[in-house]
N, C-alpha and C positions, 0 to 999 in steps of 0.2 A: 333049580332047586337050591333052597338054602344050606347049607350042612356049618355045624355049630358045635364047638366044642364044651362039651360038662359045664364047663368055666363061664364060656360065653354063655351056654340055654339058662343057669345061673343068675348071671347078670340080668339079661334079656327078661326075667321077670320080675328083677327088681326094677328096671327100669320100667317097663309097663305098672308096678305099684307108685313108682313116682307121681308119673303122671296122672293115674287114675287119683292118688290124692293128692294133685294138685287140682286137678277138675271138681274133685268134691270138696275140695275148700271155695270155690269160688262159686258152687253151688250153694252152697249151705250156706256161706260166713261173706257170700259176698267181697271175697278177696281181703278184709277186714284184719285178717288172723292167719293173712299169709306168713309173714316171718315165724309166726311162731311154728307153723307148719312144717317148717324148713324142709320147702321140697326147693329152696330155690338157693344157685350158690350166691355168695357175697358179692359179687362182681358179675351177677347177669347183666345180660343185656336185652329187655324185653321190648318187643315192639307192638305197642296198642296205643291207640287215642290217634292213631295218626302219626304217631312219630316216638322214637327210640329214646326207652326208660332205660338209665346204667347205672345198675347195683338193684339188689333187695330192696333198699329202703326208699330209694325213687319208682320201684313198682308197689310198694305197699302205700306210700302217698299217693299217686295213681287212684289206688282204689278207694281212698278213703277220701278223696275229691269226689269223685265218681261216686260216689256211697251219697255223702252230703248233697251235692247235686241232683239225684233223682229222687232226693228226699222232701228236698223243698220244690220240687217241679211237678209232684203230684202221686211219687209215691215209686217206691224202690218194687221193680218186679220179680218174682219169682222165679228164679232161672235154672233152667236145668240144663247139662249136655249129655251129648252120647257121641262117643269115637268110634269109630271103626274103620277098615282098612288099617292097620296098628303096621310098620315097616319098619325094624331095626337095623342098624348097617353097622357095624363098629369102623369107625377111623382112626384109631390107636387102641392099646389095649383098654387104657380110663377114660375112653370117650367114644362117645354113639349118636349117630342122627339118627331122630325119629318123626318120619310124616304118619301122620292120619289125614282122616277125614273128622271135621266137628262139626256138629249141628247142635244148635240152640234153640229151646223153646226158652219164652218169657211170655209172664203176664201178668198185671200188678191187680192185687187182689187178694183174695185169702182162700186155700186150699181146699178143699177137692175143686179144681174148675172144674165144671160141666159142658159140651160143648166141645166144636169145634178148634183147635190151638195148631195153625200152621207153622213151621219152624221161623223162627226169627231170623237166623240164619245160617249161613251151610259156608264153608270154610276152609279150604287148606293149610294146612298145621305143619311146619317144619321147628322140631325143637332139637337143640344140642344138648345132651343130659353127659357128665362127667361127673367118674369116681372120685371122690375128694380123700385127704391124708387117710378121714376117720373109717373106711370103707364104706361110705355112704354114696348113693349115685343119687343127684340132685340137678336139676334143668339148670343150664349155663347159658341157654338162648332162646326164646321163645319169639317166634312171629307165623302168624295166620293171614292170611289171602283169603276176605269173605269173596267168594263164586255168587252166591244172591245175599242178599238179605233184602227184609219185610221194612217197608217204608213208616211204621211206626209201631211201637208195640201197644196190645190191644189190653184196656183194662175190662174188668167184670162189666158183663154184661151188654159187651161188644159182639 
């Protein structure tokens, strides 16, 4: 059983806001309008695309690669996530690992899909969030272990 003091159950839901607005930026804004979100510190270290983004602003190019690219390829999908499993550990007092579980739906198109949308894909999520001077708790490491993912995402009408 976990047992958690004031201070830490405290923490422990602002760290679960973190991350929950960091998921709904990259659902809504497409990772686009991450910096300004600032759920992420200066000096992350985030791992997508295959290989290790270091700093904000080489994750926020990241996505605005990523953004352009599925724009001229036939069209930016709809993406949603859902976490669960949420596991907070504290490793010092201003720092905490957090695994979930992510699943991803996508699909490019325009909303309400109708129809069938299997997840895109399912994922292991290990992130580092630490308290910074301003007493803000913001992700310091981000990396996922997709377990499946869907061999292409499916547009309207698929």
């Amino acid at each position: 059983m976990a047992k958690f003091s004031g201070e830490q159950a405290a923490a422990i839901a602002a760290i679960q806001q973190v991350v929950n607005r960091w998921g709904r930026e990259l659902d809504t804004n497409g990772g686009l309008t991450l910096v300004e979100a600032d759920v992420l510190t200066e000096d992350c270290r985030y791992h997508i695309g295959g290989e290790w983004r270091e700093g904000r602003d080489a994750t926020a190019r990241y996505y605005r690669a990523r953004w352009d690219r599925l724009q001229a390829g036939g069209g930016v999908p709809v993406i949603r996530m859902l976490f669960s499993n949420h596991c907070v550990s504290f490793t010092a007092e201003d720092r905490a690992e957090v695994t979930l579980l992510l699943q991803s739906f996508a699909r490019v198109g325009d909303p309400p899909f109708i129809g069938h949308c299997d997840p895109s894909a399912v994922a292991d999520v290990n992130i580092e969030c630490r308290r910074e001077a301003d007493g803000h708790w913001r992700i310091a490491r981000y990396e996922g272990r997709h377990i499946f993912e869907r061999d292409q995402v499916p547009s309207r009408g698929r």
